[in-house]
GUTI-83127 format. One record per atom (N, C-alpha, C): residue number from 1; atom name; x, y, z. Coordinates in steps of 0.001 Angstrom, whole numbers, plus 500000, padded with zeros to 6 digits. Example, Ala and Ser with C-alpha at 12.3 -4.5 7.8 and 13.67 -1.06 7.14 Angstrom:
<recs>
gudo	dovo	x	y	z
1	N	513190	494310	507800
1	CA	512300	495500	507800
1	C	513200	496700	507800
2	N	512850	497750	507080
2	CA	513670	498940	507140
2	C	512900	500030	507870
</recs>
This chain:
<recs>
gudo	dovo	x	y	z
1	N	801669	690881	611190
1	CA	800335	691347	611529
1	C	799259	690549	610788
2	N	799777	690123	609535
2	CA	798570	689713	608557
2	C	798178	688462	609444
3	N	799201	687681	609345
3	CA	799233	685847	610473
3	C	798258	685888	611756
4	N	798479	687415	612371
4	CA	797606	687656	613279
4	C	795986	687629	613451
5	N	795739	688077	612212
5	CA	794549	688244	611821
5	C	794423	687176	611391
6	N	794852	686277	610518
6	CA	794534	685025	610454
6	C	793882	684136	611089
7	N	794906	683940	612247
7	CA	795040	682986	613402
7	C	793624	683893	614067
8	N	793044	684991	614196
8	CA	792350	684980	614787
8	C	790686	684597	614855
9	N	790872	684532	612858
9	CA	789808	684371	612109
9	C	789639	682971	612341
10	N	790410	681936	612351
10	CA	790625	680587	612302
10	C	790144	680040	613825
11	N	790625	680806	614943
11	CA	790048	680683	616237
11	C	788588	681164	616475
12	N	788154	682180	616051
12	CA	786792	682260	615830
12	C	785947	681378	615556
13	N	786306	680789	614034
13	CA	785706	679639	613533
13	C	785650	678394	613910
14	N	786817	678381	614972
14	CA	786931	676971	615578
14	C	785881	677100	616821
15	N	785606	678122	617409
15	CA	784836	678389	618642
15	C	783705	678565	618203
16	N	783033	678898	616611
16	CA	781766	678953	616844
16	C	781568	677791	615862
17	N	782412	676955	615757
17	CA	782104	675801	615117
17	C	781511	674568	616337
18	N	782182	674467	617285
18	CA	782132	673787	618268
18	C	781039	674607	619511
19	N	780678	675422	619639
19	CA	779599	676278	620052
19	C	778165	675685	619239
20	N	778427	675566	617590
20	CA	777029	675182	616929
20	C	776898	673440	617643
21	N	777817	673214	617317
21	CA	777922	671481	617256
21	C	777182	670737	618819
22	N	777467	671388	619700
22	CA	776657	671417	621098
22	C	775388	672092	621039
23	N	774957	672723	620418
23	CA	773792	672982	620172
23	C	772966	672056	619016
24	N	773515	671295	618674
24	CA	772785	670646	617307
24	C	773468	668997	618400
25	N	773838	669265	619387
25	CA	774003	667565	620359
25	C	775060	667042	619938
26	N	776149	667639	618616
26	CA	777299	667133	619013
26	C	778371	667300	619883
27	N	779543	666397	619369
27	CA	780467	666678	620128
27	C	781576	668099	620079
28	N	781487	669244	620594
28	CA	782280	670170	620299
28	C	783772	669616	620039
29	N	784377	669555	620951
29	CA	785836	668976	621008
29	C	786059	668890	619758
30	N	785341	667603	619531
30	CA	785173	666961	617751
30	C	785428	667913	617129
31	N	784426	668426	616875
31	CA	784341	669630	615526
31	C	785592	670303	615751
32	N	785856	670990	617069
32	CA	786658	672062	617314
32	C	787861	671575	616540
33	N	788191	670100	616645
33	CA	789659	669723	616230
33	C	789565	669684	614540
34	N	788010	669370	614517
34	CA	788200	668959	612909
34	C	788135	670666	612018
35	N	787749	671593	612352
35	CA	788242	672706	612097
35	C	789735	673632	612428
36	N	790146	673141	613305
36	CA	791079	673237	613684
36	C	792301	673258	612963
37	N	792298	671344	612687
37	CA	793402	670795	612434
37	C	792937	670770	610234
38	N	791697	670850	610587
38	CA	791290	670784	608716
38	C	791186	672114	608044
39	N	791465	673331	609146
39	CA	791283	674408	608425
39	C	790219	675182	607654
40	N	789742	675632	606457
40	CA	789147	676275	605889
40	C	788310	674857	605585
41	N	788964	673799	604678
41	CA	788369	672127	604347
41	C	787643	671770	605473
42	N	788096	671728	607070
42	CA	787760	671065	608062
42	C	786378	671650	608443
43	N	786227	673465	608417
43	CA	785164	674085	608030
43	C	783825	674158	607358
44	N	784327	673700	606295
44	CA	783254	673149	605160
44	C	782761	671818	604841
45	N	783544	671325	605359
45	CA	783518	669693	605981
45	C	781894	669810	606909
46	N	782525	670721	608271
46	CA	781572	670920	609025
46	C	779635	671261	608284
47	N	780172	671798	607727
47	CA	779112	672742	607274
47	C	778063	672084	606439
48	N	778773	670886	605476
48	CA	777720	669728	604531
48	C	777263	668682	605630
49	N	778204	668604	606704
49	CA	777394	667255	607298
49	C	776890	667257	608850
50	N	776649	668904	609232
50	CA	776238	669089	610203
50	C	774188	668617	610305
51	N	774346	668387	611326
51	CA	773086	668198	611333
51	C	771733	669320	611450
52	N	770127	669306	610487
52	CA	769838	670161	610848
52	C	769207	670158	611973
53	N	768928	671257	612316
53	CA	767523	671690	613386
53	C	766279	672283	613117
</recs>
């Protein structure tokens, strides 16, 4: 159950990571994978070098 919740928290973040990233003119896909595949890092990754608005 716990994995569940995990995985769901992690899909969230990947969808509103790539949701921001098209709104700020990037590439979702992009992000989506780099949270994805980078996890919590790939996340925060996002987060210092996103662009502002």
């Amino acid at each position: 159950m716990g994995a569940l919740i995990w995985f769901s928290i992690g899909l969230i973040a990947c969808i509103w990571a790539a949701i921001d990233a098209s709104d700020r003119g990037k590439s979702g896909c992009l992000v989506f994978l780099l949270v994805f595949l980078g996890g919590p890092i790939g996340l925060i990754v996002w987060l210092l070098i996103r662009p502002q608005n």
